[in-house]
N, C-alpha and C positions, 0 to 999 in steps of 0.2 A: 461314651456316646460320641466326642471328640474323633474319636480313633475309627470310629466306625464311620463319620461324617471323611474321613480320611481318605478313608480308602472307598469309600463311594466315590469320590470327587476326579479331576481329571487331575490328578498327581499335587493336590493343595494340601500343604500344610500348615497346622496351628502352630505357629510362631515364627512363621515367616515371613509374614504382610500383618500390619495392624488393621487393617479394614477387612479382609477377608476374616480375622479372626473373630470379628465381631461376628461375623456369619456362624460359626462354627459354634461360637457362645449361645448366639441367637437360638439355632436348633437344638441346642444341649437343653437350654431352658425352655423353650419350649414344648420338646419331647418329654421332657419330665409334668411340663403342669397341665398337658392334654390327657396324658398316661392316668395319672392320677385323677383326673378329673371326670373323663369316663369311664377308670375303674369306679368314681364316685355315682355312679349314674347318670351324668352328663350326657348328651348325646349331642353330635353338630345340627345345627340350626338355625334361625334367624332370630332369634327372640331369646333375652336373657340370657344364661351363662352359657346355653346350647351358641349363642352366635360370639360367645368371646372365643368359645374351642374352633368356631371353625373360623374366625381373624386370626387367632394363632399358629394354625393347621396351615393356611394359606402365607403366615409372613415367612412363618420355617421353610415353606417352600420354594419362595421368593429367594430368600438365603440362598439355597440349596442349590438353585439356578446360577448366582453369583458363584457357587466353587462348581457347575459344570456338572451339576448332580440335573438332569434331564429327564428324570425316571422316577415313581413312585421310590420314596428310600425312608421315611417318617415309619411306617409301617411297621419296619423293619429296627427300629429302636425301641420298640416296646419292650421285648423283654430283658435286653439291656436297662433299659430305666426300673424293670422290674426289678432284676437283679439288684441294681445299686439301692434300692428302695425298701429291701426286704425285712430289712427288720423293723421298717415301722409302717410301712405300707404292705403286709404278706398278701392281700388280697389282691392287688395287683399284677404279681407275677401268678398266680393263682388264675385269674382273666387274660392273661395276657395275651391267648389269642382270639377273645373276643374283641377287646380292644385294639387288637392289630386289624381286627377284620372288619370294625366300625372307622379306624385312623385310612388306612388304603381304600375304603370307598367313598371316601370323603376327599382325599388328593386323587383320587382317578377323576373325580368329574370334575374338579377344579383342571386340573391338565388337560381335561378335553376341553372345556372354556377357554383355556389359555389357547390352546391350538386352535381352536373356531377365531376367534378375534384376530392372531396374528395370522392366520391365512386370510379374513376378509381385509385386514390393513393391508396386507401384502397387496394383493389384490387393487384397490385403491393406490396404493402407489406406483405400482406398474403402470394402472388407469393415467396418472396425472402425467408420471412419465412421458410416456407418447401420444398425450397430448402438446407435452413439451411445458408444462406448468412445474415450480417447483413448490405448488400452495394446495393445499386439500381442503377444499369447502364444505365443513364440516354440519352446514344443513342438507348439503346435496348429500353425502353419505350416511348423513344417521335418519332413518325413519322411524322414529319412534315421538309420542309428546308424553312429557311429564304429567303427572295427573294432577289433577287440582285438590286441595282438602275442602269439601263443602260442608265438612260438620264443625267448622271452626264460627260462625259466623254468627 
């Protein structure tokens, strides 16, 4: 998984920086406990174990950002972790590209979130730019309100 985190990346390797390495760890362990976890049934989510796969899904690709990995690549470690898993998990390299094809639709829409937001930040900073501000009034750009809990009361 390492190796393949490797050569996804913009020429990073594990054992050259201690901080990128933890990147590298990060994904490895992660690609293994999503793999497994949707070979279990698991599916991404917000609610119970479906929303710890998809915190998972999204810090692997946070990592993966820090080694210059810019592209769906989680996906693509499925059956890599199958492989390494096989004699105690056989059913996962068995699914493995179901679960490649429930991991990849789950980092694609997180990467178009990620590219929505940094195109509107961008945006906003350009804005402040030439205004000639170096501050961003963070109620003039957000419109949204928090919602209340009214069944607490």
């Amino acid at each position: 998984m390492i190796h393949e985190a490797e050569r996804l990346s913009e020429n990073k390797k594990y054992g050259d920086d201690a901080k990128l390495d933890q990147s590298f760890r990060v994904i490895a362990d992660h690609a293994r406990a999503i793999t497994v976890a949707i070979g279990d049934g698991a599916i991404p989510s917000n609610e119970g174990r479906g929303y710890v796969i998809r915190r998972l899904i999204r810090r692997a690709i946070v990592n993966g950002q820090k080694l210059g990995i810019n592209e769906s690549f989680l996906y693509k470690l499925v059956p890599i972790v199958g492989e390494t898993l096989q004699s105690h998990y056989p059913e996962v390299l068995e699914q493995s590209d179901y679960i490649a094809k429930v991991v990849r639709s789950e980092e694609d829409r997180f990467n178009e979130t990620l590219a929505g937001g940094l195109k509107l930040l961008n945006e906003v900073i350009e804005e402040a730019k030439q205004s000639g501000s170096n501050v961003i009034d963070g109620k003039q750009h957000l419109n949204f309100t928090i919602p209340t809990v009214s069944h607490l009361s």
